[in-house]
C-alpha positions in Angstrom: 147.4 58.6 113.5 145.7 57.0 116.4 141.8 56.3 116.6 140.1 60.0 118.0 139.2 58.5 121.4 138.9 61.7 123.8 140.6 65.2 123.8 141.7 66.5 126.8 142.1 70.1 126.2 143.4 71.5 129.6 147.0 70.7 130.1 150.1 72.2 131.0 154.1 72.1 129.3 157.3 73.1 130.3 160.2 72.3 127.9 163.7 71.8 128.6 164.3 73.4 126.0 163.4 76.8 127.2 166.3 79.1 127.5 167.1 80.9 130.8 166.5 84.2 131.3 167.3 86.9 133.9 165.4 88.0 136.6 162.4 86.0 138.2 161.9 84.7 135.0 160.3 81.2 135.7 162.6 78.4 134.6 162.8 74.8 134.6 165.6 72.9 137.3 165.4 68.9 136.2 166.4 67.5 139.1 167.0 63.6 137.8 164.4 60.9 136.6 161.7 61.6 139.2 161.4 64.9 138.4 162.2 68.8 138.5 161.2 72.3 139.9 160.2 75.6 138.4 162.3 78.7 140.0 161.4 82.1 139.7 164.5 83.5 141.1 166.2 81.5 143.6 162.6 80.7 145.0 161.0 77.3 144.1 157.7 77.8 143.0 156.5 74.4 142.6 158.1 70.6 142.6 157.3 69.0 138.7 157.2 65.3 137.4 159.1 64.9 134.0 155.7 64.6 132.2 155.5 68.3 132.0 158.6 68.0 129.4 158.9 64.6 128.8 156.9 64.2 125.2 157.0 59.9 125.2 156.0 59.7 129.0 153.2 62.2 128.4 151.9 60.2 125.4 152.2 56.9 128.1 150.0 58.2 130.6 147.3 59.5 127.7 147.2 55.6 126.5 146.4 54.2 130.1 143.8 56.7 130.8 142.0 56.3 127.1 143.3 59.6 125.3 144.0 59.8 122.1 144.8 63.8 122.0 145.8 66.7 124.6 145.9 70.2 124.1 149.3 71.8 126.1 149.5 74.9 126.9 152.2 76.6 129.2 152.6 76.7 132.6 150.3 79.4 134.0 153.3 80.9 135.9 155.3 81.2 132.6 152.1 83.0 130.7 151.8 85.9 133.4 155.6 86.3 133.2 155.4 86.2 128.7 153.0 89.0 129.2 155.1 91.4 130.0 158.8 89.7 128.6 158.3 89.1 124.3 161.5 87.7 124.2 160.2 85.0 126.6 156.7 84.4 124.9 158.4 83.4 122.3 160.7 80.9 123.7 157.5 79.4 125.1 155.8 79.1 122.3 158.7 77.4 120.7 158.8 74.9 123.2 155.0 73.9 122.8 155.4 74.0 118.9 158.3 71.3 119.1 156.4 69.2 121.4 153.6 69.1 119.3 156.1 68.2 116.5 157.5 65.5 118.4 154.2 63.7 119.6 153.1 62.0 115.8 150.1 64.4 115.7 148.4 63.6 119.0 149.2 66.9 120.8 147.7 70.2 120.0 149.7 73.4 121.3 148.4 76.6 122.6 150.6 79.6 122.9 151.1 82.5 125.6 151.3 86.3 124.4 152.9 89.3 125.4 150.7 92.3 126.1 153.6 95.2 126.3 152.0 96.8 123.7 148.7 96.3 121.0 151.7 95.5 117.8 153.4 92.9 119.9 150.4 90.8 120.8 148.7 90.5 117.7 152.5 89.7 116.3 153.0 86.8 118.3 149.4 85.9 118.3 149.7 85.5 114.4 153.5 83.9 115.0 151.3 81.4 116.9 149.4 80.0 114.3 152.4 80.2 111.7 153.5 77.5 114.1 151.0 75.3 114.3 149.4 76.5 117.3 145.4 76.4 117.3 145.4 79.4 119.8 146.5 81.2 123.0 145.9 80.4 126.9 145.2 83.7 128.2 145.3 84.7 131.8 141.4 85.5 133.6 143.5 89.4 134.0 146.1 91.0 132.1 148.1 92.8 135.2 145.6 95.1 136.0 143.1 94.5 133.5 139.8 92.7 133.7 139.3 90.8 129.5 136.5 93.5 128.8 139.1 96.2 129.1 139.2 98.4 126.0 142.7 98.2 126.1 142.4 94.5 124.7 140.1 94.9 122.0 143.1 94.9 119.7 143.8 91.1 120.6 140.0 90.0 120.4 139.8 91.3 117.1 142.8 89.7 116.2 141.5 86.4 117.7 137.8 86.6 115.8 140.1 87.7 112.3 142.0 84.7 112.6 139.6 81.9 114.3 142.7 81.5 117.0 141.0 79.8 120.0 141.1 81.1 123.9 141.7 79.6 126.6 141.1 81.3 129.8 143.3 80.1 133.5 143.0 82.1 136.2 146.3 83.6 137.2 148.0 83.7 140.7 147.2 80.4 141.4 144.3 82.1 142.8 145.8 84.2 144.9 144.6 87.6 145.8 141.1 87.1 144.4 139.2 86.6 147.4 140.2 87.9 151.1 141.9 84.3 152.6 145.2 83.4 151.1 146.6 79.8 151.0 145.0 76.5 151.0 142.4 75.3 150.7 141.2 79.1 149.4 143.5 79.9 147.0 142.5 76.5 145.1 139.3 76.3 146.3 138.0 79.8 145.8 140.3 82.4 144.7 140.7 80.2 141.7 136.9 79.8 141.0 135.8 83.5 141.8 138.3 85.5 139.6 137.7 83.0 136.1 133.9 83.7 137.2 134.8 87.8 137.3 136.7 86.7 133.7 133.5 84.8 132.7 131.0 88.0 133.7 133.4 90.3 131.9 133.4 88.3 128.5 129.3 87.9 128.6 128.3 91.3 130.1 131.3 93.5 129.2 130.2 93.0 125.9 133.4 91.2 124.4 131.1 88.3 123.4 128.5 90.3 122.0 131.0 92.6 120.1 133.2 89.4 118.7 130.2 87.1 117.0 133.2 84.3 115.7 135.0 84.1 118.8 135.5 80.9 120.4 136.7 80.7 124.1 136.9 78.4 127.1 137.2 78.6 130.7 138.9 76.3 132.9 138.2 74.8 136.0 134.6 74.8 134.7 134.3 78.2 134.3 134.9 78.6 137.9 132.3 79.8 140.0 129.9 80.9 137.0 127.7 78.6 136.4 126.3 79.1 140.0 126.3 82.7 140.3 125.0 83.7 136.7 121.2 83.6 137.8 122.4 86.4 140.1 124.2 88.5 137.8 121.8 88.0 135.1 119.0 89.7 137.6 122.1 92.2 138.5 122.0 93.1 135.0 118.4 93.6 134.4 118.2 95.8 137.5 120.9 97.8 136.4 119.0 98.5 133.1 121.1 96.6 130.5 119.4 94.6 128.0 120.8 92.0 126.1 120.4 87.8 125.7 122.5 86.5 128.0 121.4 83.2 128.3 122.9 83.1 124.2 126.2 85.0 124.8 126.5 82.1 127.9 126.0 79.0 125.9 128.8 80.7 123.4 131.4 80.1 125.8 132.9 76.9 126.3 133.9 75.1 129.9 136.4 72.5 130.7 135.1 69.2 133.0 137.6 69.6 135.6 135.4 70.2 138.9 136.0 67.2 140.4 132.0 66.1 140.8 129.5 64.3 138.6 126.8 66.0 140.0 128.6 70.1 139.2 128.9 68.3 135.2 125.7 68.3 135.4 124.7 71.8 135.9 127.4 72.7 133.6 125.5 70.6 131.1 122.4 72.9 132.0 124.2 76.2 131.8 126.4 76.0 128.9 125.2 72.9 126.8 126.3 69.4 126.4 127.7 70.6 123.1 130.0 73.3 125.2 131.7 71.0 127.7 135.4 70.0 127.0 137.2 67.0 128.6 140.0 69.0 131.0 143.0 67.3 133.4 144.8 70.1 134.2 147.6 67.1 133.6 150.3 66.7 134.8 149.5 68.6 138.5 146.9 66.5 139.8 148.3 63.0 140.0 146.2 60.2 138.0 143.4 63.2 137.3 143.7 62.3 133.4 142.0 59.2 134.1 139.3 60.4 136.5 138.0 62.9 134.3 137.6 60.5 131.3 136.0 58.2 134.0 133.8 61.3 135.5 132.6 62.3 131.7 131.3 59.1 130.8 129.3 58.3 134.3 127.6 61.1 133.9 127.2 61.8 130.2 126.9 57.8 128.9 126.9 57.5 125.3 126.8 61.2 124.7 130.2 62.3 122.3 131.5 64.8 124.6 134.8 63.7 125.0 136.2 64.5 121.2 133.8 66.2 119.3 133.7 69.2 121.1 137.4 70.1 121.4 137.7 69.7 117.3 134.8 72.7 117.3 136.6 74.8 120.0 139.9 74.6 118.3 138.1 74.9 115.1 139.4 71.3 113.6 137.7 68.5 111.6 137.2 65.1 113.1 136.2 64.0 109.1 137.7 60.7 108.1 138.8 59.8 112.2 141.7 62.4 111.3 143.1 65.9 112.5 143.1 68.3 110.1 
């Protein structure tokens, strides 16, 4: 088992291993050596480099950027399809499981969840764990449903039963949260206004006050959150509802990816230093890994943020320099 060094708990997989199913099921195409695409259909939805399967090339690239760990988690394009396809959830899931198998401890799987029906999440969600899995990515919506919807308080009780950790992606690519579609707005702010809708639904929905054990993060730094919540906290007040927010906000946890020293900083302020999880988004942005170690430690020197706090959110012990 390698020295802890840094965690880096936002990263994506795609086994070859993954059958094929029918439909616009999304599926992996290796293409040779360089690398592969995701179809859905006949359609290619995005160009891949063989780290996203490739178990001994990922591990590489976490050794030249400093990491000793990585949480993987599926494809974003694969979890909205596994929420309405069991059969393919599980295949996923599978796929992360025998990664994780095949990396000599250093990666950490979460899985993806079907949400047909209340029995088959909660299923899978404990099928999960059986496999090793410290938790589920979950998608900012479920189709149309916003995370406070009482139609998934089945799955957050099932999650603050069983201490499974969250991880929240924003879904669509961002696409379809904001007005302007394509580039640079679906990246650049579809993305960071619907996980800040997911964000304001968790902390004044009332999921986080209603779940005490529940341990979730946000990607992409929570998105737009951290800059808006002043606002919404006000919104709140005028609308009558009472309730410490500034508590239910420091509960949640938010990855490092937002690609400034200066935005760490206020995520420091919102959340806590404590709350603020080392995230690549790896393999999609190209030598990312590296500059978000880098990014972490200009602007948190000496502080233990790049380890420490992913053991907590995935509810692990770094005693003894082990996983356990």
């Amino acid at each position: 088992m390698p020295a802890i060094t840094a965690v880096d708990v936002h990263a994506h997989h795609f086994g070859t291993d993954v059958p094929t199913f029918p439909g616009n099921a999304p599926r992996l195409v290796v293409d040779g050596p360089e690398g592969g695409r995701i179809l859905c259909g006949e359609a290619t939805f995005r160009s891949v480099t063989p780290t996203l399967w490739d178990v001994p090339l990922r591990l590489a690239e976490m050794d030249a950027a400093g990491v000793s760990h990585q949480v993987i988690s599926p494809v974003p394009v694969t979890m909205e399809h596994a929420a309405g396809d069991p059969a393919y959830a599980r295949a996923m899931n599978d796929s992360v499981a025998t990664a994780c198998a095949a990396s000599g401890g250093r990666l950490l799987g979460l899985g993806c969840l079907p949400f047909t029906d209340s029995l088959a999440t909660t299923r899978e969600l404990g099928r999960c764990l059986s496999l090793g899995l410290r938790g589920v990515e979950l998608g900012t919506r479920i189709g149309e449903l916003d995370l406070d919807s009482p139609e998934l308080d089945e799955f957050w009780a099932a999650c603050d039963e069983s201490g499974a950790a969250v991880f929240v992606h924003p879904v669509h690519g961002g696409r379809g949260a904001v007005r302007r579609a394509g580039q640079p707005y679906d990246l650049g702010l579809g993305m960071p206004a619907d996980t800040a809708i997911a964000a304001s639904s968790l902390v004044f929905g009332g999921v986080l006050g209603k779940y005490e054990r529940l341990r979730v993060a946000l990607a992409h730094g929570c998105g737009a959150f951290p800059w808006v919540y002043p606002r919404l906290r006000v919104a709140a007040a005028l609308g009558g509802e009472r309730a410490d927010w500034d508590a239910r906000v420091r509960r949640l946890y938010a990855d490092t990816l937002v690609f400034d020293d200066e935005h760490l900083r206020l995520l420091a302020y919102r959340f806590g230093e404590d709350r603020l999880l080392l995230g690549s988004d790896a393999p999609f942005f190209p030598d990312q890994l590296a500059k978000s170690v880098d990014s972490v430690r200009r602007t948190f020197p000496g502080q233990d943020l790049l380890a420490r706090n992913a053991f907590g959110f995935l509810g692990l012990s770094t005693e003894e320099g082990a996983l356990r």
